[in-house]
C-alpha positions in Angstrom: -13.3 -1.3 -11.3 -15.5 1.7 -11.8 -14.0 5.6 -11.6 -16.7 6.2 -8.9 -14.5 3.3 -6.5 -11.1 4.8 -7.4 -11.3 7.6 -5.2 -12.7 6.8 -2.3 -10.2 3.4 -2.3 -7.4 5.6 -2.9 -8.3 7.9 0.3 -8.9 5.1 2.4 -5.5 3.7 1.5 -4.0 7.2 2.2 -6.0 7.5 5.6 -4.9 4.3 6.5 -1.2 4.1 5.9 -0.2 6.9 8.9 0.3 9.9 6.6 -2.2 12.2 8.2 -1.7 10.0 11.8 0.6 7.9 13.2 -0.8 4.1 13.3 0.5 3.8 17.1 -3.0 6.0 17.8 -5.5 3.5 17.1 -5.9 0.2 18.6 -3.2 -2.9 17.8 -5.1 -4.8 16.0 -6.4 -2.3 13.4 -3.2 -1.3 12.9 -2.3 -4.7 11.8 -4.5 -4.2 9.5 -3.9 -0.9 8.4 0.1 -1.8 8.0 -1.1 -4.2 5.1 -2.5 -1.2 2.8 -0.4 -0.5 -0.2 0.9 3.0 1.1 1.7 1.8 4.3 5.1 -0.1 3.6 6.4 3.1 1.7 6.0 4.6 4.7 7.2 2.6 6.9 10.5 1.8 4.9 11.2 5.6 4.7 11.1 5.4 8.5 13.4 2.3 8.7 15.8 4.2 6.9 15.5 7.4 8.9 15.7 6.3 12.4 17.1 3.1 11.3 15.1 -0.1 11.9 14.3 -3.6 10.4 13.2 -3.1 6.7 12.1 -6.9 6.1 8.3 -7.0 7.1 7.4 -3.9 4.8 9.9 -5.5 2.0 7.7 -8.4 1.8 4.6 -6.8 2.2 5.5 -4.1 -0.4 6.3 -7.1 -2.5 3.1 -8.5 -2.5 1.6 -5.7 -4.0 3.5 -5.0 -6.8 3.0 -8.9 -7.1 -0.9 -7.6 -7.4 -0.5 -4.8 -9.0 1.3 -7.4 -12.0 -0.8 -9.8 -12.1 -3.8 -7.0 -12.3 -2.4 -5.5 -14.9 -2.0 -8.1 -17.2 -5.4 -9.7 -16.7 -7.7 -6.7 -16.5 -5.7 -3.8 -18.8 -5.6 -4.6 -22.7 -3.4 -3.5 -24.3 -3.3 -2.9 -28.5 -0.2 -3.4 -30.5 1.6 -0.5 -31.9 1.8 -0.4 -35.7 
């Protein structure tokens, strides 16, 4: 992935995870959508804990991405051996 795509993915995924606004502001199904960003479990698992809730939906989802982030990691990043 090219350094010029970094950026504006990471803003879109900070935009679009209810930081700056809460996702019950735009419509249902885009916030479907929105709730499947990377950010957006963290977020929604620090509000499970806070005002207490079910945790298992952003679990799984959160899981996923690490699950991504692995397997991106080993096939894109290379890696040389220490000496």
């Amino acid at each position: 992935m090219g350094s010029r795509l970094r950026l504006p993915i990471l803003m879109a995924c900070l935009l679009g995870s209810g930081v700056f606004f809460p996702l019950s502001l735009v419509p249902d199904g885009v916030a479907a959508v929105l709730r499947l960003l990377p950010l957006s479990p963290v977020l929604e698992l620090l509000r499970a804990g806070w005002a207490g809730g079910s945790a298992v939906q952003p679990m799984i989802v959160l899981a996923v991405w690490i699950g991504v982030a692995i397997y991106a990691v080993r096939r894109w990043f290379r890696w040389d051996p220490r000496r």
